[in-house]
N, C-alpha and C positions, 0 to 999 in steps of 0.2 A: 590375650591368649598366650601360649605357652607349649610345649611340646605336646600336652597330653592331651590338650586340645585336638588334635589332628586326630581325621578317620581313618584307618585301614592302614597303619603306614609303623606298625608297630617297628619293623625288624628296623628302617634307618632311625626312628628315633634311638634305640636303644644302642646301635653302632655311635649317633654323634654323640651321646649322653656321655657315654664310655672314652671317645676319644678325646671332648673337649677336658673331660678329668684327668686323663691322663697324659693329655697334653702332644697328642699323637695326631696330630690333622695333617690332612694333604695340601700342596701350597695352594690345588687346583682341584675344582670338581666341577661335575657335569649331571645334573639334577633333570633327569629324562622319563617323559612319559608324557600321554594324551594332556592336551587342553584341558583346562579349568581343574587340573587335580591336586594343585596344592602346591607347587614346586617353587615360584615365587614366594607364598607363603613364608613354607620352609626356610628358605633363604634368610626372609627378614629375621624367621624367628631363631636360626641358627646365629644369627649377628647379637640379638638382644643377647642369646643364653651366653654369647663369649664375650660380650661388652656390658652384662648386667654387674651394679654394683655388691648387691647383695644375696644371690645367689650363683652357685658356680654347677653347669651342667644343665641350667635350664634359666628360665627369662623370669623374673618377680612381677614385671608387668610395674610397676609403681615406681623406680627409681627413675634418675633426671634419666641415664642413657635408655632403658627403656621406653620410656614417652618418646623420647626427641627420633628413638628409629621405628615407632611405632608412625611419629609423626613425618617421617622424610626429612629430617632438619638435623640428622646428625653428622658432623661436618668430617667423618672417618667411614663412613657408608656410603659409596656412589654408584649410582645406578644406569647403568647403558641399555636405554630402550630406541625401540623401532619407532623412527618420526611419523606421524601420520601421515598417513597416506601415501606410504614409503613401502616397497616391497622389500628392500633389503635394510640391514645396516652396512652403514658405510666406513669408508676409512677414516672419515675424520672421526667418527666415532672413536673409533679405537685408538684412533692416534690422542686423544683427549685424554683416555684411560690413562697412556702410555705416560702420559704428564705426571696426573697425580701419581702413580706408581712409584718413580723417582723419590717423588716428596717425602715427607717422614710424615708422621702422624701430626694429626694438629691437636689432640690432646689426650688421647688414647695409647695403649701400646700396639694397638692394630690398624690394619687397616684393610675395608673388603668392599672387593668389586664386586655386582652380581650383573651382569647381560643375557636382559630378557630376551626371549625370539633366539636363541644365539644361533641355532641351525637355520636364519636368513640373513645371515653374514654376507655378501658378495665376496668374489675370492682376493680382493685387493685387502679387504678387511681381513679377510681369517689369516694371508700372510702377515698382516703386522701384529696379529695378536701372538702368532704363533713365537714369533723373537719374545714377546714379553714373557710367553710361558718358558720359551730354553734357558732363558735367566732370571727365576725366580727370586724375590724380593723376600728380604727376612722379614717376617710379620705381616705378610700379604697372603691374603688371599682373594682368590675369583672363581667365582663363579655362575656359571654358563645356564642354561633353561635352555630347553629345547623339546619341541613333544617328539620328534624324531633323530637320532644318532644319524642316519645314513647321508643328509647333506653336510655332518659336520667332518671335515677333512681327517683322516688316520692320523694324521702326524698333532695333530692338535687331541683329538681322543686319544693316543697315546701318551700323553703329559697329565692326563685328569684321571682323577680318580670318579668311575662312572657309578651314581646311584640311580637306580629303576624304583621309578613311584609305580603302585599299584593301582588298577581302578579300582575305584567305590562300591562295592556289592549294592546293588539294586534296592536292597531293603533299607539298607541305612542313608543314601540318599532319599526315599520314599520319605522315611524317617525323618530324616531334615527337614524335608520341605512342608511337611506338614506341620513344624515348628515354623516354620517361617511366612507362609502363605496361609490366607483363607481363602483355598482353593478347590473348584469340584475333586473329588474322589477318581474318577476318571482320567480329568487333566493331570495329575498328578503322578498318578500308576503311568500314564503314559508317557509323561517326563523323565520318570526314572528309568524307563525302559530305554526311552531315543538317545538320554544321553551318552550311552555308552558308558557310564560310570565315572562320569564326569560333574561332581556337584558344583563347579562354577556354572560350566554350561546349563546343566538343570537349571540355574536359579535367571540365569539369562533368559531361556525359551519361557518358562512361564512369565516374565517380566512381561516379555515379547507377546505374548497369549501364542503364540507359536502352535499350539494344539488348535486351536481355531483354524489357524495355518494351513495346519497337515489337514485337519478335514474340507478344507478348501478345494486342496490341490486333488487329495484323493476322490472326492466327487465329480473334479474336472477329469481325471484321468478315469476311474470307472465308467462314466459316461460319456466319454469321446467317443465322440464320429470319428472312424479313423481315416474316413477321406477328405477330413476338417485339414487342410495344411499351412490354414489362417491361426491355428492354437500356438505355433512358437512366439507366435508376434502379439499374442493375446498374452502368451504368458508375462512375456517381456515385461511391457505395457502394467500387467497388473503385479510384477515382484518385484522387479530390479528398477528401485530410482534413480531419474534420469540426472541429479545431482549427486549420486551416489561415486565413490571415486573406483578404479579399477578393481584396488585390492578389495574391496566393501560388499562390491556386486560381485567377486569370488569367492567370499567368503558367507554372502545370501545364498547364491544359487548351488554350493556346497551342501548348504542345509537341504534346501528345497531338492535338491535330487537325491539326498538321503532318505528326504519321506518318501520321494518315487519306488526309491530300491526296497523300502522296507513295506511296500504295498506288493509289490513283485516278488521280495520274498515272504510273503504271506500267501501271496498265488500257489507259487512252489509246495509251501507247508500244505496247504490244504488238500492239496493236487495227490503230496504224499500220505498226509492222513488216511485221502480216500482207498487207495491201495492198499494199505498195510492197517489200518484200522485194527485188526483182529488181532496182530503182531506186536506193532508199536507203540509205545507210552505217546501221551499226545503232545504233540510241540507246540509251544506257546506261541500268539500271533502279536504282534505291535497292534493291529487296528481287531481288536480281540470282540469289539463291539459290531467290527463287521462282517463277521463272520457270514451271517446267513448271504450276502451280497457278494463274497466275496468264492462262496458256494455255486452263485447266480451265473460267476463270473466263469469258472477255470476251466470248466470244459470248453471253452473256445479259443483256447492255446492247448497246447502239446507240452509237455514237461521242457521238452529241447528247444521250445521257441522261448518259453518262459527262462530257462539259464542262458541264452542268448540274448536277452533281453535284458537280464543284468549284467553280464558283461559289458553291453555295451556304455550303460550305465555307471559302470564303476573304472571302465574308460576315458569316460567324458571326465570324471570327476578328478582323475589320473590327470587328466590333461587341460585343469585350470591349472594347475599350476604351472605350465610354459607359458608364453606370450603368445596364446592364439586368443584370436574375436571370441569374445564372451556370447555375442550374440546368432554367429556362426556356430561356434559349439553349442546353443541352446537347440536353432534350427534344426541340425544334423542330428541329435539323440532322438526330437519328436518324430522328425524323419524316418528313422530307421525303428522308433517304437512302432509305427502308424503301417510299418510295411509287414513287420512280425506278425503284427497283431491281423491285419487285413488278409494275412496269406489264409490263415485257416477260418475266415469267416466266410 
């Protein structure tokens, strides 16, 4: 693959195209946006295009330093990722980087770091890295991956030069995946829609059958007894594996309360359709197939119980990410859906 390989990301290809020609690169950058969009990618394929032997501004894909950083085997290319089942990176990470940094090139005239995850650093880690970026190395560079800026410290996004990857438009992920999958028409349209413009993730959730998933969940929640307050520990039971590790089963029930919110805000949609019909252009639904059920459904909330209802929702999801009970925060959202919902029944 090669720069022009990449979806939707026209304006940095043509920023690094231009600087590796001209010879104008930052010591540091910070390659920032959603999950699955390409920013690791990037990374590798920013390394080939300034370590290819045979073309200069972009990657030949066939020469030895192409293969060997397409293959992970190139001994100028080091890679700082999150250990499994590690919520953070840690200091020794970085203090490892801090090694090779020193060193010279082992056959190369560069040498580049890239740290995946880098916005879950713990703050022992982002102070040691931060010393390495106030004394920049001639012929070094690093670079950082993050789907969010706001856990990475000011004083360290002040030393990078920050690039914002784009989501994927809808139709060119569609697009992909129907190169890639023989897959329903349905599942598909609906991957590209959950993923948020994410074609790594798209290509994960159908791996996953993840639309099976969602239609799972949503016929358990369409047809909740909402004085069922046995469904948190059913759900448990039936999503989150009980060998699954902390960050695993935050990272499952992330999803899984996504498809909730995106049932809740199809509630909403329809709820406003009905209204304004005569007014407004129609808004498009995630579970678009259930519409007539979903019809069935929304007179038995109030507009304000329904945005109440995803707050709470987009609460919860706020709040995997501190160290509370995974299985507490499941119970408390059914909880407080079961009470919304029961007020106006």
């Amino acid at each position: 693959m090669s720069f022009a390989d990449f979806l939707s990301q026209g304006h940095i290809i043509k920023h690094f195209r231009k600087a590796i020609n001209n010879d104008h690169l930052s010591h540091a950058y910070i390659f920032t946006g959603q999950n699955g969009i390409g920013k690791s990618l990037f990374a590798k394929e920013f390394s080939k295009a300034l370590f290819c032997n045979k073309s200069k501004g972009d990657s030949c894909n066939i020469c030895k330093n192409c293969i060997r950083i397409d293959n992970n085997t190139h001994p100028d290319i080091h890679w700082i990722v999150l250990e499994k089942k590690s919520k953070f990176i840690k200091i020794d990470n970085i203090r490892n980087l801090q090694h090779f940094v020193k060193l010279s090139p082992v056959e190369s005239e560069y040498k580049v770091f890239i740290i995946k995850e880098a916005d879950r650093m713990n703050e022992e880690a982002s102070n040691c890295l931060l010393k390495t970026l106030e004394e920049p190395t001639p012929n070094t560079f690093i670079i950082l991956t993050a789907d969010s800026l706001m856990p990475i410290r000011e004083t360290i996004r002040s030393r990078c030069q920050i690039v914002r990857f784009t989501p994927i438009p809808n139709h060119i992920i569609k697009d992909q995946l129907v190169k890639i999958f023989n897959a329903d028409t349905r599942e598909i349209e609906w991957v590209s829609r959950f993923c948020n413009g994410s074609l790594g993730d798209a290509i994960e959730l159908l791996r996953e059958k993840f639309y099976e998933k969602n239609n799972d969940i949503v016929n358990r929640i369409s047809g909740l007894n909402m004085g069922n307050f046995n469904f948190a520990e059913e759900f448990i039971d039936s999503y989150l594996g009980s060998s699954d590790s902390l960050e695993e089963k935050r990272q499952t029930l992330k999803r899984i309360l996504n498809c909730i919110l995106q049932f809740y805000r199809d509630l909403l949609m329809v709820k406003i359709r009905n209204v304004h019909s005569a007014r407004k252009k129609k808004l498009p639904l995630f579970n678009a197939e259930r519409e007539e059920a979903l019809q069935g459904l929304v007179n038995y909330l109030t507009q304000e119980q329904i945005i109440t209802i995803v707050d709470e929702i987009l609460l919860t999801i706020k709040h995997l990410d501190y160290n509370l009970n995974i299985n507490l925060l499941v119970e408390n959202i059914f909880a407080r859906i079961a009470v919304l919902n029961s007020a106006e029944r």
